[in-house]
C-alpha positions, -999 to +999 in steps of 0.1 A: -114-428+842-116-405+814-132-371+823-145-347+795-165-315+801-189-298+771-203-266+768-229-252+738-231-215+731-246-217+696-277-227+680-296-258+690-319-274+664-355-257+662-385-279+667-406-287+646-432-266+659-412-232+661-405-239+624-441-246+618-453-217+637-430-191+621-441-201+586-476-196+601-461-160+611-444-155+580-478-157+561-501-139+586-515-171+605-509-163+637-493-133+658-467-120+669-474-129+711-484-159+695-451-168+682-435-151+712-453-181+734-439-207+712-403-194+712-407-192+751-419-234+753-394-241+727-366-220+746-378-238+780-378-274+769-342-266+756-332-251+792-347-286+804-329-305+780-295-292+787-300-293+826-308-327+824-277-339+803-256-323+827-246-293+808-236-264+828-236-238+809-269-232+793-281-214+759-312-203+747-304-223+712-310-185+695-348-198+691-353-159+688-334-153+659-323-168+623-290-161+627-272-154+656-269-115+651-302-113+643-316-080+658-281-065+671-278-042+644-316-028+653-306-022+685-277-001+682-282+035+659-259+053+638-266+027+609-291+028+581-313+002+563-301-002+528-321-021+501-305-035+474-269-023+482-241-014+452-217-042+455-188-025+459-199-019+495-199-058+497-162-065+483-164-103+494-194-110+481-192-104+444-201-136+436-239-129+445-268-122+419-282-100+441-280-081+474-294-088+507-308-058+526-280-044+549-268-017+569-241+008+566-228+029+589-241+067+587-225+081+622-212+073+657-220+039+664-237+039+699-258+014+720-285+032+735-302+003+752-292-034+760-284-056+729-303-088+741-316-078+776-351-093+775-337-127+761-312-131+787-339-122+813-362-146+798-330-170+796-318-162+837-356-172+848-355-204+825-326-215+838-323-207+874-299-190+893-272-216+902-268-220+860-242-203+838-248-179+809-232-170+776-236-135+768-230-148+735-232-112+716-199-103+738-179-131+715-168-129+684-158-154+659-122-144+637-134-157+605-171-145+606-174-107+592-212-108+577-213-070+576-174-059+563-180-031+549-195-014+585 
C-alpha cells in the first residue's frame, strides 16, 4: 500500500465572504471588529477543514493578510514608510510604471514585540492542542526577496 503524507503552510483560497466583506471594508461598509469576526469564521472553518482531511499540520490560510508578510514590517521599527520610492532603491524592479509604497531601512532593525502573536493565539485555540503549527514567518523562501533593497 502506497503511503503519502501532506502538509500546507501557505495560503488557502479565501471565501467568498471574506472577499466580499473586505471590499465592504475597503469602501467603509462595515468595520474593522466587523471584518475581524469574519476573518475569525473564515480562519475556523479552514481549521475544520484541514482536521477533517487528515492534515496534521494546520494553517490559518493567511486569511489575515494579502500577502504573506503582510504586517511584519509594521511590527518590527527601524524602517520608514516611503511613498513613491526612486527606483534605484528597487534595482529588480525597473520594469514597473510606478512604485509601490515601501519601506527602507533608517536604523537598527529590532523586534520590539511578537511578529504574529495574536494570530498564532487565535490559530493554537482554533486548532487545539494535540495540532501542529507553522510559525510560518520563521521560513524563508530562497527566491522570494519582495523588499531587496532593505
Amino acid at each position: 500500500m502506497f503511503v503519502s503524507r501532506a502538509e500546507h503552510v501557505g495560503s488557502l483560497k479565501r471565501p467568498a465572504i471574506l472577499l466580499k466583506k473586505r471590499a465592504d471594508f475597503e469602501e467603509g461598509r462595515c468595520t474593522a471588529k466587523e471584518i475581524q469576526a469574519c476573518e475569525d469564521e473564515s480562519i475556523a472553518a479552514a481549521v475544520r477543514l484541514q482536521l477533517d482531511i487528515g492534515l496534521t499540520t494546520i494553517t490559518d490560510g493567511e486569511f489575515r493578510r494579502t500577502m504573506f508578510y503582510d504586517g511584519l514590517f509594521d511590527r518590527i521599527s527601524g524602517m520608514k514608510v516611503v511613498k513613491d520610492p526612486p527606483k534605484y532603491l528597487f534595482r529588480t524592479f525597473n520594469f514597473v510604471r510606478y512604485m509601490p509604497v515601501s519601506r527602507i531601512c533608517i536604523g537598527k532593525l529590532q523586534r520590539p514585540g511578537p511578529l504574529y502573536g495574536e494570530a498564532f493565539d487565535f490559530l493554537k485555540k482554533v486548532a487545539g492542542p494535540e495540532v501542529r503549527l507553522v510559525a510560518k514567518e520563521l521560513m524563508r523562501t530562497l527566491t522570494f526577496s519582495p523588499m531587496e533593497h532593505i
